[in-house]
N, C-alpha and C positions, 0 to 999 in steps of 0.2 A: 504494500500500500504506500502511495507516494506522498512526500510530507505535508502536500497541499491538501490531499485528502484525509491524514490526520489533524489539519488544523480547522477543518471544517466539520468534521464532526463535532456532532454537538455534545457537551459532557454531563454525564451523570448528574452531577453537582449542580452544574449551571441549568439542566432541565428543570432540576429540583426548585432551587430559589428562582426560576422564572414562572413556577407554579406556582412557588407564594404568594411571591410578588402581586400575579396576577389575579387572586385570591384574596387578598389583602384591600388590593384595589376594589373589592368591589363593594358596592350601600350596602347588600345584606349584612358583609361580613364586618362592614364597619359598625355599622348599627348595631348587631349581635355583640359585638366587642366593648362596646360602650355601654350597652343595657346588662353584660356581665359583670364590668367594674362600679356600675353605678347598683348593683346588690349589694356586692362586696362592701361597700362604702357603708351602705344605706344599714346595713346588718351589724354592721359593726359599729357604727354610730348609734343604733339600738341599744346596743349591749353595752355602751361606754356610759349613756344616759342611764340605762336600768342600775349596775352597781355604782357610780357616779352618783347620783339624784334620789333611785329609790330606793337604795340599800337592801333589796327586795333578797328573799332564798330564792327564787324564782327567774333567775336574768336570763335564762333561753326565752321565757317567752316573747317578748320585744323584739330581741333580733329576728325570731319563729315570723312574727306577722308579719315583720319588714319583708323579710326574703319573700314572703309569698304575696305582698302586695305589689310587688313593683311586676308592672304585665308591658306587653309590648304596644301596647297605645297609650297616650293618657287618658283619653274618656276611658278604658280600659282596667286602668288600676284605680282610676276614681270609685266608679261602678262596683270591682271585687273589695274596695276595699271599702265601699258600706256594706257589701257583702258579708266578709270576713267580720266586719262589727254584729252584723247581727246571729251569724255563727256563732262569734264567741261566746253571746248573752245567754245564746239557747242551750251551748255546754256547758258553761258554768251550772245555768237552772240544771241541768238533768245532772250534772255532777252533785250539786248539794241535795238535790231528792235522793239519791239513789246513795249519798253518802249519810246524810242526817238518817233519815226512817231506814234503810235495811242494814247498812254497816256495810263493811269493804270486804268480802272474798271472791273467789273464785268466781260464784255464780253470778253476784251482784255487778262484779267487775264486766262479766259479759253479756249482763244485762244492760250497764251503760252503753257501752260499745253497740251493742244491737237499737239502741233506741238512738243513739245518736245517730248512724246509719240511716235508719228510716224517716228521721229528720232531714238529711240532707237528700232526699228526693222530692224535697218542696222546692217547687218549681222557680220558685224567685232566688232560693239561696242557691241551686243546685250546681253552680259554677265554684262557690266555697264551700258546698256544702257538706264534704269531709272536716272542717275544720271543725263541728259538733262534736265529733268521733272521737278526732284530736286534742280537744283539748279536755273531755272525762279523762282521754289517757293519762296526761299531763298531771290532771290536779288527784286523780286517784293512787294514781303509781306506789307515789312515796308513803299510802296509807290512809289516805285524807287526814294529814297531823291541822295542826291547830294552823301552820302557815298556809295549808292550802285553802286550810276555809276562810280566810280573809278575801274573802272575793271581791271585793273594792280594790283592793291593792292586784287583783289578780286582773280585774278588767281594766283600771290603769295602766299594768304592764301592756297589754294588750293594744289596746287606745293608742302608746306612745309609739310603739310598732307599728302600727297601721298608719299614724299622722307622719311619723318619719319616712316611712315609703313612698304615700303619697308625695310629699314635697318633694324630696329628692326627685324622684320621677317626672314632676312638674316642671321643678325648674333650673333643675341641671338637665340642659341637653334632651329636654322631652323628646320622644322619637317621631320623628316626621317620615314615611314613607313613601314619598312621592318619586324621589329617585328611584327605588326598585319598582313599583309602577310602570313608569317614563319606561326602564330599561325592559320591563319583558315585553312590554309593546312594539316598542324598537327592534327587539329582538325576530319578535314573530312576523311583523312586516318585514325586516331583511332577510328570514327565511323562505317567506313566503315568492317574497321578489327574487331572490337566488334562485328557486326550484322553477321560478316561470323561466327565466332568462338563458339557465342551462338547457329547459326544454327545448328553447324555440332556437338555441345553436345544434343542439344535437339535430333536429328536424329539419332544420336544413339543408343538412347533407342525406343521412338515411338514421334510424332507428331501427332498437329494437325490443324483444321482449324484457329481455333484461334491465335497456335501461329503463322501461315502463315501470316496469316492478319497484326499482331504486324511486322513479317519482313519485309513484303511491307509500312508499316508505316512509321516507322524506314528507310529505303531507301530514300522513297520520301521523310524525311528530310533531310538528307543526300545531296539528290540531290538540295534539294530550300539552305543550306549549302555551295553547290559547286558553285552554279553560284553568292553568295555573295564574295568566295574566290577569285573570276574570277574578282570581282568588285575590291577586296581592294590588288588583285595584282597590275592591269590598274594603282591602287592609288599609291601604292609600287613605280612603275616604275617612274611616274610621278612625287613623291616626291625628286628623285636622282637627275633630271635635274638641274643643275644648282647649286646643294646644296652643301653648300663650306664644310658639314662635314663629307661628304666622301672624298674630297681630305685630310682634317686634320686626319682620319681614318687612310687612306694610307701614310702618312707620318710618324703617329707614328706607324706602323707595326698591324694595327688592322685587326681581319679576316674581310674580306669583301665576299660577298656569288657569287655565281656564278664560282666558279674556271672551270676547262675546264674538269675534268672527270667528273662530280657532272651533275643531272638534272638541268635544271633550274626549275623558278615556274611554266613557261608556260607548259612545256615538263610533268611534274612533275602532273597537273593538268589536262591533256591529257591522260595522264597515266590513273588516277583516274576517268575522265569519264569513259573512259573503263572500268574501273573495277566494278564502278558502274553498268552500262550498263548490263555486262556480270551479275551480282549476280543478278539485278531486275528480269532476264530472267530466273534465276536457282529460286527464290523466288517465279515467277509465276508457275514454272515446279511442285515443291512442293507443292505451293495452290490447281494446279489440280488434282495431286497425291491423295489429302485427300478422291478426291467425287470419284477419279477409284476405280474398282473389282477388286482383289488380291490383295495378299503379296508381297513385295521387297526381291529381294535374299537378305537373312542376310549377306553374307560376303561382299560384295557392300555394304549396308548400315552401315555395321560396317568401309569397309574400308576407304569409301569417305567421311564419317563423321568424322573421325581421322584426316584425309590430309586435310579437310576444318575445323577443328580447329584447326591444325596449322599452316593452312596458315592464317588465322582471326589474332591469336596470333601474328606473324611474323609482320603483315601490323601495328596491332596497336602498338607491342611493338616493335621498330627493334633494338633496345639492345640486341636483345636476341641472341641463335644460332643457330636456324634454317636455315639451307641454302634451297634456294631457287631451285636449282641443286638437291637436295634430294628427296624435295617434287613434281620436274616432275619425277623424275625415279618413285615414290610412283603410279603416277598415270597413268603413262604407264605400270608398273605392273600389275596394277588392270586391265587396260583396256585388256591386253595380257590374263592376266586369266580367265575373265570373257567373252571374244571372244571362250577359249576353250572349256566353258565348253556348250555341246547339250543340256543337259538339261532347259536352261535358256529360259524362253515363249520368241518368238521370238517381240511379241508387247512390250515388255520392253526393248529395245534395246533402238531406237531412244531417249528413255526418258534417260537412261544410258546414251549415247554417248553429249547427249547435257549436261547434270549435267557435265564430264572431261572435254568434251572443254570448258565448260564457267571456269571452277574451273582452268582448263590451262591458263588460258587467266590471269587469277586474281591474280595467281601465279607467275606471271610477275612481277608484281609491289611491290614484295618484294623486290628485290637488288635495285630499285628506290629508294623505301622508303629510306631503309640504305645507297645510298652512298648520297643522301639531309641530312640525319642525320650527317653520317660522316663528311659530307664537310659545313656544319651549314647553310644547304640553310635553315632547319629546324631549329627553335631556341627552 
């Protein structure tokens, strides 16, 4: 092997840290990374107040609520963490019934635990509603001595964990998810635009079953793709509620996404089914293509594979200049031409006329793409 082609080879190491790196780089992983230090914090700041301030035998519980209040939105841990308050009320009660009137063994012990259980299938707690469970555990455990039955001092601790969660959560670096939004959109439109674009190169020379198969592949990721985008919009949306760093955003003049020309994600993602929808149906048109008798007119194959790699190009790159207005006159052309001409087998029509209408359809979602780009729904 000659020394140019060991210094091109790529190394173990440097694949590695170009994984991280690129890993690193991304919102989710930043976000996850900052919502773990901000537990960290938030839990131990609990437990610095509870022996610090409340001198309590008790100092897991504070930090206990902290870590479990802090959630990935903040309307989010606002929500569990009235949650978690009214959990707490209803363990403490089932702890002091089942501790005053029966006393502490074996069976009483799992008799708490059984009723806390069936408490937390009430439909309003039921996102905290192990935390009933949890906290008979807690205050039973050690016996029910005389420090656990101070329940004042027990729902304090509790209080101070829940309030310390919230706040940190608030207003350290509240989590705004609009970047991973932005990015699986992005993502599944330049997928989407790559699988048209390689189509309409491959088709213009010849095809075949194989690569048919490869674009119904390539689709149906695509499509399992889009309905994750569908999930971490829902998240998108849900992270705004409440979140004090979109009013600080808009007070210092930041772009904020959704302006009134612009798609939004919903619209934007709508779109995108469609377009999905419409290429699966031109990708199957093509798979059956492969097993029919005869030839395709060459100027159709030459011209609708032209117009469906630029419109591929256009979806995934929309920097570019492709207008969108060009490429339907492109394919009302074709359709016009190819209407006049008699000679054309009349069984090749319907397969014709469904390839422009789906490639019409797809060709929509060019000016989409670009005014989300323009107006930074896209990041």
């Amino acid at each position: 092997m000659s020394s140019r082609e060991n210094a091109e080879k790529p190394v173990p190491g440097q694949r590695l840290r170009a994984a991280v790196d690129e890993r690193m780089r991304r919102p989710e992983f930043q976000t996850s990374l900052i919502q773990g230090l901000k537990i960290v914090f938030a839990a131990t700041l609990a437990w610095w107040v509870s022996i610090t301030f409340l001198d309590t035998s008790f100092p897991f519980l504070a930090p206990w609520t902290a870590l479990l209040t802090i959630q990935a939105t903040a309307y989010r841990t606002l929500s569990r963490g009235v949650q978690s308050t009214i959990a707490s009320v209803l363990g403490i009660v089932v702890t002091f019934l089942v501790g005053e009137y029966l006393g502490v063994n074996i069976g009483t012990y799992a008799l708490a635990l059984l009723i806390g259980l069936l408490i937390a299938r009430i439909r309003w707690i039921r996102e905290e509603g192990i935390t009933v469970a949890t906290t008979a555990i807690f205050l039973l455990s050690d016996g029910f001595t005389e420090q656990s039955r101070d329940f004042s001092e027990r729902m304090l601790e509790i209080m101070v964990g829940i309030a310390i969660g919230v706040l940190v959560n608030l207003l350290v670096l509240p989590p705004l998810r609009d970047r991973q939004a932005s990015n699986y959109i992005d993502s599944v439109t330049h997928r989407m635009g790559a699988v048209l674009a390689n189509m309409g190169a491959e088709i213009s020379s010849s095809w075949d079953t194989e690569c048919a198969e490869e674009w119904i592949k390539e689709i149906e990721a695509v499509d399992a793709e889009l309905n994750s985008a569908w999930s971490s919009v829902r998240f998108a949306r849900e992270s705004r509620r409440i979140n004090p760093r979109r009013r600080i955003r808009r007070r210092r003049g930041s772009p904020i996404a959704d302006p009134v020309d612009a798609p939004s994600w919903e619209q934007l993602l709508e779109k995108t089914k469609e377009g999905v929808s419409h290429l699966r149906a031109i990708t199957h048109i093509l798979h059956a293509a492969t097993y029919a008798e005869g030839s395709w007119d060459t100027r159709f194959r030459k011209q609708w594979s032209a117009i469906a790699q630029d419109a591929g190009e256009a979806i995934s790159d929309p920097e570019g200049e492709t207008d969108s207005g060009a490429l339907r006159d492109r394919i009302d052309d074709l359709a016009h031409e190819m209407s006049r001409d008699e000679d054309l087998p009349s069984k090749l029509w319907p397969i014709y006329g469904s390839l422009l209408t789906g490639l019409r359809h797809i060709v929509s979602l060019v000016d989409e793409v670009r005014a989300a780009r323009r107006a930074q729904v896209l990041q």
